[in-house]
GUMI-984688 format. One record per atom (N, C-alpha, C): atom name; residue in three letters; residue number from 1; x, y, z. Coordinates in steps of 0.1 Angstrom, whole numbers, m for minus. Layout:
<rs>
<r name="CA" resn="ALA" resi="NUM" c1="X" c2="Y" c3="Z"/>
...
</rs>
This chain:
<rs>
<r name="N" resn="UNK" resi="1" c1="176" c2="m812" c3="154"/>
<r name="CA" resn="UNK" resi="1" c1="165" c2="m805" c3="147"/>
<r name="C" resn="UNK" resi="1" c1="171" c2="m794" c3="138"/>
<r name="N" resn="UNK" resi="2" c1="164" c2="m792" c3="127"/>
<r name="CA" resn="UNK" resi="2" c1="172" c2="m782" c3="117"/>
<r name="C" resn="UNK" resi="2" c1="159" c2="m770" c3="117"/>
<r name="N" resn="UNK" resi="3" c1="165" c2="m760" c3="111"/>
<r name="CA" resn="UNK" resi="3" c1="153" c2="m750" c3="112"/>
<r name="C" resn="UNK" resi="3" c1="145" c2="m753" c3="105"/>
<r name="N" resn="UNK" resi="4" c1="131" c2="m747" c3="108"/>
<r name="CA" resn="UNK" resi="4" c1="117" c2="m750" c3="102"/>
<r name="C" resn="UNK" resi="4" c1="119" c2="m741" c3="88"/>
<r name="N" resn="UNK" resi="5" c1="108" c2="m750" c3="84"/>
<r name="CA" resn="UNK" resi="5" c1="107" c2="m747" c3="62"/>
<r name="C" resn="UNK" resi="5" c1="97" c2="m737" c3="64"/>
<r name="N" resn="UNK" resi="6" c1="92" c2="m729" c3="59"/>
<r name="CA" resn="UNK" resi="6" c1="83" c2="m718" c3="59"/>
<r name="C" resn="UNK" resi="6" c1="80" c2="m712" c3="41"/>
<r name="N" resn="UNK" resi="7" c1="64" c2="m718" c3="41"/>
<r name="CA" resn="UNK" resi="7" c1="66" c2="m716" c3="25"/>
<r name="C" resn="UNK" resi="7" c1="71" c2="m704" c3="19"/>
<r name="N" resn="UNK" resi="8" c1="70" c2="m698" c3="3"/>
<r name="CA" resn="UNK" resi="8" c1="73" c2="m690" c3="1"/>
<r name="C" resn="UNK" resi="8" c1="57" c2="m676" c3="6"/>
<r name="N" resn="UNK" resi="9" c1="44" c2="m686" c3="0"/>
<r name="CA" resn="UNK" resi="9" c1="38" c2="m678" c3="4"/>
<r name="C" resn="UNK" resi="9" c1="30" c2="m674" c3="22"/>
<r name="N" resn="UNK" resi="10" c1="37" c2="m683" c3="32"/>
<r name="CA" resn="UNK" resi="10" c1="36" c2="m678" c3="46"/>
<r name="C" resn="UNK" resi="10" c1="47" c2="m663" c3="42"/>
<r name="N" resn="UNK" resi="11" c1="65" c2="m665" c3="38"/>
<r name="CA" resn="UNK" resi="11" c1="70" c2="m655" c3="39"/>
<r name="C" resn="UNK" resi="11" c1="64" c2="m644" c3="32"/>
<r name="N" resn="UNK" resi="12" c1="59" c2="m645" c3="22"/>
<r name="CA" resn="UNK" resi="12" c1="53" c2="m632" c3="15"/>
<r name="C" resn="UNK" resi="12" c1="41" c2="m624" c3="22"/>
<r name="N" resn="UNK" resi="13" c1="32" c2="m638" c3="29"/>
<r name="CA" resn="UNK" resi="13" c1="25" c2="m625" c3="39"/>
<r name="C" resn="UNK" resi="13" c1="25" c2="m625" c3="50"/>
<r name="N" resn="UNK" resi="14" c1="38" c2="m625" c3="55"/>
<r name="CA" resn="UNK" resi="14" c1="47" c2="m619" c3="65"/>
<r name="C" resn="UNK" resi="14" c1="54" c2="m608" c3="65"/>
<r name="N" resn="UNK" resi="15" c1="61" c2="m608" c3="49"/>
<r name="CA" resn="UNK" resi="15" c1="64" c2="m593" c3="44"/>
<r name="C" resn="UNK" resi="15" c1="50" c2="m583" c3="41"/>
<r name="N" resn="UNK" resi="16" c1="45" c2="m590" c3="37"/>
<r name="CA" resn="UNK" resi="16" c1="30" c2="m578" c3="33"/>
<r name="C" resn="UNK" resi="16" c1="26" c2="m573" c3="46"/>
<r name="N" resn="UNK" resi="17" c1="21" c2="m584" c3="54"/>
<r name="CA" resn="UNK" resi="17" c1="20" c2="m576" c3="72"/>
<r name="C" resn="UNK" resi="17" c1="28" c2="m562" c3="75"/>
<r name="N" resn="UNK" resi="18" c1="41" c2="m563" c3="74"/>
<r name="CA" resn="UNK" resi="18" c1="52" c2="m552" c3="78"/>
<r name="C" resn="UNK" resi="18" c1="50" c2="m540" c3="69"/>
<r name="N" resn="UNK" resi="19" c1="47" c2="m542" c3="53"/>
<r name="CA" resn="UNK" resi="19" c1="50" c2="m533" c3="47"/>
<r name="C" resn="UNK" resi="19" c1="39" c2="m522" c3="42"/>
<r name="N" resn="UNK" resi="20" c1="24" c2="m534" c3="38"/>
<r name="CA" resn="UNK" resi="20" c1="12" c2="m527" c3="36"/>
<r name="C" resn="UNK" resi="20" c1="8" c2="m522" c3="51"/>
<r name="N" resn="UNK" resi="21" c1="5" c2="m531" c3="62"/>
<r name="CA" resn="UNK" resi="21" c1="m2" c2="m530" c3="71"/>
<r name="C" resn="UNK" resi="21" c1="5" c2="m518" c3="82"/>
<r name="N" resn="UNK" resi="22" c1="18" c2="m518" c3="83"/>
<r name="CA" resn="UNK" resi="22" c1="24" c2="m511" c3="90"/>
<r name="C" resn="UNK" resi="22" c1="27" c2="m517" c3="105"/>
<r name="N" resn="UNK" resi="23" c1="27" c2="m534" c3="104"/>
<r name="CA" resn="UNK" resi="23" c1="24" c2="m539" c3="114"/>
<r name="C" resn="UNK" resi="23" c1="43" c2="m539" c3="119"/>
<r name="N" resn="UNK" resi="24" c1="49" c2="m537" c3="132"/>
<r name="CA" resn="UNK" resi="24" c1="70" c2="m541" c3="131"/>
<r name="C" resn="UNK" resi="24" c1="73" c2="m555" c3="128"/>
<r name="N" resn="UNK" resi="25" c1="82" c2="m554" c3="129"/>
<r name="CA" resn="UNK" resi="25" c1="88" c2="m567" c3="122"/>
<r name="C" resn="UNK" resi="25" c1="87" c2="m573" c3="136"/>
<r name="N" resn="UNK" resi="26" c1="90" c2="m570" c3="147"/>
<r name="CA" resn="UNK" resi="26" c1="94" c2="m577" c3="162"/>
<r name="C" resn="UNK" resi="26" c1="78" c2="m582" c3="163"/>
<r name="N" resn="UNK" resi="27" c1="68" c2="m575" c3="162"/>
<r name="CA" resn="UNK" resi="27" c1="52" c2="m580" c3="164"/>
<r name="C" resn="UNK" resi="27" c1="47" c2="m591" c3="154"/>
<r name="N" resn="UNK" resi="28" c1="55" c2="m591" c3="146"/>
<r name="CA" resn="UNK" resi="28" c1="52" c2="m602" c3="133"/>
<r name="C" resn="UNK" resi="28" c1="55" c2="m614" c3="132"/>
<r name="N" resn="UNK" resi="29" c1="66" c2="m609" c3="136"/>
<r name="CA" resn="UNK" resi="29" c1="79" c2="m624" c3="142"/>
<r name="C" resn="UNK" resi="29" c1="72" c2="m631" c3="157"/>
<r name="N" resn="UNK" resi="30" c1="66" c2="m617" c3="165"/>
<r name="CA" resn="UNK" resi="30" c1="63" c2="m629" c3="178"/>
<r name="C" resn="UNK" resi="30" c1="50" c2="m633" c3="174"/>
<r name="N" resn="UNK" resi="31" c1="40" c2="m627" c3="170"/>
<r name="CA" resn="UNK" resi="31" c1="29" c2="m635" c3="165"/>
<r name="C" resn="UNK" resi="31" c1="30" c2="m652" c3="156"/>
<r name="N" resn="UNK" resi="32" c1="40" c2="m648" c3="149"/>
<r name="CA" resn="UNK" resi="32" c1="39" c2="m661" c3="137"/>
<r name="C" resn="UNK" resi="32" c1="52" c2="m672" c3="143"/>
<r name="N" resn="UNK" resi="33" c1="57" c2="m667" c3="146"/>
<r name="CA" resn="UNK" resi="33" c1="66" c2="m677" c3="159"/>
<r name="C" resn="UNK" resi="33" c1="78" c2="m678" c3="148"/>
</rs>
């Protein structure tokens, strides 16, 4: 199994979560898997 594709815009609002929201990167990551 190779690692999973993740579009560009899942990553972009996964960066927005962290950066606007103030949400950590560790809470972001275990939410979105």
């Amino acid at each position: 199994m190779g690692k999973p594709r993740f579009t560009e815009e899942f990553k972009f609002n996964a960066i927005k979560q962290i950066t606007e929201r103030g949400h950590s990167v560790a809470d972001v990551s275990h939410r979105l898997g």
